[in-house]
C-alpha positions in Angstrom: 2.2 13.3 -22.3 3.9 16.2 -23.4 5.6 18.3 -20.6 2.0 20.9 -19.7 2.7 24.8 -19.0 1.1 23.8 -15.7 1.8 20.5 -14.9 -0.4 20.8 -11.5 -3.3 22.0 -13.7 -3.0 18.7 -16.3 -2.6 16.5 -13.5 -5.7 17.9 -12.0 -7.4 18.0 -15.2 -6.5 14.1 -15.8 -7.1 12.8 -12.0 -11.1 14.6 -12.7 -11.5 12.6 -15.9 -10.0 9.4 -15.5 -11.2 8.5 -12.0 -9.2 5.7 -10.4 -6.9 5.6 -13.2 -4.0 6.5 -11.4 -4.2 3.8 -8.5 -4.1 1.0 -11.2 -0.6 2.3 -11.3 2.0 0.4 -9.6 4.7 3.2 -7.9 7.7 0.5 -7.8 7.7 -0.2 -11.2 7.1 3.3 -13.1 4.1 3.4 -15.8 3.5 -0.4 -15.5 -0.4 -0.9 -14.8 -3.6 -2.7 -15.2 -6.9 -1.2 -15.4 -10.4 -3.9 -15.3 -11.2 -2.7 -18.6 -10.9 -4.0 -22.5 -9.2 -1.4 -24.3 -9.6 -0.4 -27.7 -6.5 2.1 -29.0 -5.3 3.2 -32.2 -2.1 5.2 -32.5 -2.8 8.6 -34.4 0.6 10.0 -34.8 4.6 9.0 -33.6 5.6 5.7 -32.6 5.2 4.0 -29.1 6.4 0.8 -27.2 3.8 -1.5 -25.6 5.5 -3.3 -22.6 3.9 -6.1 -22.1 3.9 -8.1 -18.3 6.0 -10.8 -19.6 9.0 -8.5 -20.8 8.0 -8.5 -24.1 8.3 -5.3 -26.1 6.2 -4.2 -29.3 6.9 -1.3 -31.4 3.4 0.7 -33.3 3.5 3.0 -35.6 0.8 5.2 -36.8 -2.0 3.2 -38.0 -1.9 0.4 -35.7 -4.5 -1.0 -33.7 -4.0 -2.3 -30.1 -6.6 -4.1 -28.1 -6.1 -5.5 -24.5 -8.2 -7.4 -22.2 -7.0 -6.2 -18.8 -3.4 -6.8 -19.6 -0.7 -5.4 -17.3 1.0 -3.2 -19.6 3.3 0.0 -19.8 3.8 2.4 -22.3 6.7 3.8 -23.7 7.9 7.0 -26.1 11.1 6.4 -26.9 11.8 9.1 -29.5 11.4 12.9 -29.3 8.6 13.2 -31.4 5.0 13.6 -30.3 2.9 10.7 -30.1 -0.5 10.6 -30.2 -3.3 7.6 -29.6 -7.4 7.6 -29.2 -8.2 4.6 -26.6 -11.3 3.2 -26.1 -11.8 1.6 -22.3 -14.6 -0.5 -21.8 -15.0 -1.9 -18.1 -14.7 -5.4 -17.3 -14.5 -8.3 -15.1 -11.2 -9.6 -13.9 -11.9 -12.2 -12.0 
């Protein structure tokens, strides 16, 4: 999420491979979202915050494995370093 030379391009870029990500986000409360999948995600490199619906707040680091089931969830980079995860989404059923 690193500011892009051409931030119209990345958008693009991101809007043709993820379709339908970007309506699971909600605009009144920035980067807070739910997607109807079961994600699989490991973070690579840096350190990100995992906002969870309830308020909670939970730090990984390089290494750590995250797996959500449809969650409302935001994340977060709170440093200046680079971060870097691999996800795995798997669709589901949320009803």
């Amino acid at each position: 999420m690193a500011t892009p030379i051409d931030p119209g391009r990345a958008l693009g870029e991101l809007i043709d491979a993820l379709p339908g990500l970007f309506e699971c986000f909600e605009p009144d409360q920035p980067g807070m979202h739910r997607t109807p999948t079961i994600d699989y995600g490991i973070l690579l490199e840096g350190e990100l915050w995992l906002e969870l619906d309830d308020g909670q707040e939970k730090l990984l680091r390089a290494g750590d494995v995250i797996i959500q089931n449809a969650t409302r969830h935001a994340w977060r980079n709170r440093s200046q370093a680079v971060a870097k995860a691999a996800f795995f989404m798997v669709g589901c059923s949320t009803t």
